[in-house]
Each structure stands twice: as C-alpha cells, then as structure tokens.
N, C-alpha and C positions, 0 to 999 in steps of 0.2 A: 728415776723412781720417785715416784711421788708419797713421799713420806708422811702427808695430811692424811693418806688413808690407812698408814698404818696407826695414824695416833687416833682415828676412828675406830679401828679395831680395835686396840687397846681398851678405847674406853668402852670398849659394848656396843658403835654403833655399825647398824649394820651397812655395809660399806661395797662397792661392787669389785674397783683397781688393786685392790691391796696394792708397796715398792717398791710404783710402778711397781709392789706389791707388794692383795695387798694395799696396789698397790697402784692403779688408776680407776677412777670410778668409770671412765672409757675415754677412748682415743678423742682427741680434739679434731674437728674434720680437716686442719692440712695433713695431722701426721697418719691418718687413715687414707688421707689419698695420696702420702706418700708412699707408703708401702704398698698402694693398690699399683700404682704406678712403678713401683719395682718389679711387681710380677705380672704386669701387664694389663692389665685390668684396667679398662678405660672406666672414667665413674663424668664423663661430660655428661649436659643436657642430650646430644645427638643418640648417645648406644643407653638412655634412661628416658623413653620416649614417655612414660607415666610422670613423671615431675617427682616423684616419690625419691626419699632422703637415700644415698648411697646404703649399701648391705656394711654391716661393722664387722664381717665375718670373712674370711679367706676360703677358699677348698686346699683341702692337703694337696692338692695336685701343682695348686700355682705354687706354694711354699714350696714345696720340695724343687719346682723347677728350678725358682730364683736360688733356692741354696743350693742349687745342683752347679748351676751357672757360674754362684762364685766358688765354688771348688774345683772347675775348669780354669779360672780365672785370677788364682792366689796371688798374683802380684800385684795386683791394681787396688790398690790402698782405697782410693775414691769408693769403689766400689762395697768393698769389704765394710768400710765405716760407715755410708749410709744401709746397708742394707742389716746390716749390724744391728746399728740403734733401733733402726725403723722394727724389724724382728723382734725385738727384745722388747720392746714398746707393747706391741702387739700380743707376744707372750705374757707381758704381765698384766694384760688386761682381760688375756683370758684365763691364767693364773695355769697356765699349761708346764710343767716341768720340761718337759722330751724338747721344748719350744726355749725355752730360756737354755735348756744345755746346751742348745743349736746358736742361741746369739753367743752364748759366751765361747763357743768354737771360734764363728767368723769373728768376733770382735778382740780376741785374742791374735788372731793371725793379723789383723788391724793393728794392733800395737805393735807388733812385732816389724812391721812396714813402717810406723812411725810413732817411737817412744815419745813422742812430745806433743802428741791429739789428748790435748784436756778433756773434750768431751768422749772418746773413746774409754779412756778410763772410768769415768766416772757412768757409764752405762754398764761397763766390764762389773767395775765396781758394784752397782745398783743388781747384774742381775746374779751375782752370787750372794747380793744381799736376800734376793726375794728367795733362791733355793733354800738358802739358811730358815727363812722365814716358815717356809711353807713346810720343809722337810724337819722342822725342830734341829736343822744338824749347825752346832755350834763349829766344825771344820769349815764350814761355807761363808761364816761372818768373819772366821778370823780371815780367811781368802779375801772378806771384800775390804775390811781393812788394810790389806797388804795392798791393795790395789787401790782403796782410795788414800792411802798415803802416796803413789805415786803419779796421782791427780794433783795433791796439793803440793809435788816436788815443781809443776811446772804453774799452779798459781797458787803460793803459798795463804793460807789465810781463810781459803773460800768459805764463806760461811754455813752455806748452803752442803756440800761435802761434809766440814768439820761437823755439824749438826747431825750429819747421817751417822759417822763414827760414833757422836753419843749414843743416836738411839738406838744401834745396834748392841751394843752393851746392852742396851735394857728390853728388850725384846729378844734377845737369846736367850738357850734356855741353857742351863739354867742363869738368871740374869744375874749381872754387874754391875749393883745401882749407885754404888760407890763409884766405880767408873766411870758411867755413865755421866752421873753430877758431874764429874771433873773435867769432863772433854766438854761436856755440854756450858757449863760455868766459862770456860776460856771461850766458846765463842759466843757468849751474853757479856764477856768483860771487854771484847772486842766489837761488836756489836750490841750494846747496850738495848736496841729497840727489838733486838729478834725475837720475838714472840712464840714462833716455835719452838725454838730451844728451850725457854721459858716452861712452854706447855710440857715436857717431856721431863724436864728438872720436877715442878710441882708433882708430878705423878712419881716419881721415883723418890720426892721427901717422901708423900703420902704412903707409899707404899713398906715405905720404913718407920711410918709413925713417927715421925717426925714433922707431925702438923702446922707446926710454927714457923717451920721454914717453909711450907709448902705453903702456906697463906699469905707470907711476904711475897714470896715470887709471884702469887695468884695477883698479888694488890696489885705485883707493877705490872702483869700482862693488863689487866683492867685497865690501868691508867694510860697507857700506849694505844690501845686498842680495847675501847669497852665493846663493840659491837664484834668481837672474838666469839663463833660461834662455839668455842670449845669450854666456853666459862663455865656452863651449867654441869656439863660431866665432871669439869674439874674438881667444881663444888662438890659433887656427890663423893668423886675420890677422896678429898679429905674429909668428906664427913664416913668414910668406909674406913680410911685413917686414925679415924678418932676410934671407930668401936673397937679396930680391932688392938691397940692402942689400949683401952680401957684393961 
C-alpha cells in the first residue's frame, strides 16, 4: 500500500492509488505485467503489433480465471503469494472492494501455508488497511493492525509497516491522533530521517492545534528534505491549525 497517496488525500490532493489505497496513483509497468502474466495475458512487442503502451486494465473474465485457478490450487504457497500481492495491487489501484476482498481471501490462505512471508502479511495488512479506508469501517484497521503486527513479529522495527500502524490511527474514523503521534514518534526516534512519518505527525499536531509542535516537526522534515513535495500542504494544515485554534 502505498501510503504517499493516502497523505495526498489527506491533504486535499487529488490523488488516483489511494493504500495502495488510496492508494497507488497506478501500477508500475513490472507489477502490471506481473499480474497480466498471471492470468495470461501476453503484453510482448509480438501480440502489441501497434508499439502502443500495455492496457492497465484486466477483464473480469481473466481475474476470475486466475482466482478460479488458485482455489483449484490451495496448497501451492508460490502461487497463492504472488497472485495475492499482484491482485491486491491491482485492486487498489482501481480502488475496487469485491477485488481487495478477493486478495485478502488468497492472501490469507498464503499465511496460512507460511506464517513467516514478511511480505504476505504486510499486503494482507495493506489490503484491510485500504477496506477500512474506503469503507470508513474502523473493524478493518484494527484487522490490519493485528496483521501488521504479525509482519513486524518476523522483522521487527520495519519502518515502513510501523509508519502504516500510525497512520492508520489517523485516518480512521473516528481518528486517534494521540495514537497516532505515539506509533508515529517511535518510528521518527528510530529512524530519525523518516519524513513520512514526520509528515503524518505534523498533520495530527495541526489538527489538534497544537501549532508549535506541528512547525517543529515541519522545520525538521524541511531540513532533511527541503524539496519534500508535501511542504506546501503542510503549511496550509498549520495555518488551518492556527484559525481553527483561534
């Protein structure tokens, strides 16, 4: 899940992935021909005799066969994992529910084959993050928290994970911005340079009026990374801080 698009949404921009919805602004061309290539779909020069750029689009026909296939196929872990992600990818870029229920099916029978796939979990995790997102249903966040804590049982730390658990807090409804700082703060004290977690802290002082802290944390995302496309919203978040604050 790519969670830059959820702190685009956030701040008002308009955004196409929502994380991984949400939550990708869209597929990057391997993981579009990985999936095309799961349900068969050749995207060579040879079967695209126009030179024109691969379709970013499936038919329900191929989807349903490849998940038909791995539910002929429930034991082959291989399988279930990349077809998993690759779906679940794919779903939140079209920001499709019926599609994310479907990844977090196979990707669920995927852990079940092997508790110890870091990145199973942490897609499992991503796509109850994006139902939660999409559906306003706060049961789906805490699910993807019970699931990305069992990502970080087998690498504890991940910065990247532990950042999602913040901003999951703060982007549920109703949100947890107290929480949030505090999951998001431990992985800025461990990762001092992490700029998104940064960016997600500022918005959650601001949104508590708490300006002061949210312009600290602003100064040190600046000083890490001035050329941080996220600087200008941020500004405006604490200057929407400030009025409402007055």
């Amino acid at each position: 899940m790519n969670k830059n698009s959820v702190m685009f949404i956030v701040l008002g921009v308009v955004a196409g992935f929502v994380a991984g919805f949400v939550f990708a602004n869209k597929l990057n061309g391997s993981e579009m021909n990985a999936l095309k290539s799961q349900t068969g779909q050749q995207t060579t020069a040879n079967t695209n005799p126009t030179g024109a750029a691969p379709s970013d689009t499936l038919t329900e026909e191929e989807l349903r066969t490849k998940i038909a296939e791995a539910d002929r196929n429930p034991e082959n872990f291989a399988f279930q994992k990349s077809l998993g992600i690759s779906l679940y990818r794919y779903a939140a870029m079209k920001q499709s529910i019926s599609l994310l229920t479907e990844s977090i099916r196979i990707l669920t029978r995927a852990s079940t084959l092997d508790a110890k796939d870091f990145d199973v979990f942490v897609a499992l995790g991503n796509a109850h993050f994006d139902i939660g997102f999409f559906r306003k249903d706060l049961a789906s966040f805490t699910t993807a928290r019970t699931v990305y804590a069992k990502a970080l049982a087998i690498k504890p730390g991940d910065a990247d994970v532990s950042t999602d658990v913040g901003i999951s807090y703060y982007v549920q409804e109703p949100p947890d911005y107290d929480k949030a700082i505090a999951e998001l703060q431990k992985v800025i004290t461990a990762n001092p340079k992490h700029d998104r977690a940064m960016q997600f802290v500022v918005q959650a002082y601001a949104k508590q009026g708490k300006v002061d802290d949210a312009e600290k944390m602003l100064a040190k995302i600046i000083e890490i990374n001035p050329t941080n496309p996220a600087i200008t919203e941020l500004r405006s978040e604490i200057a929407a801080g400030k009025s409402g604050a007055k």
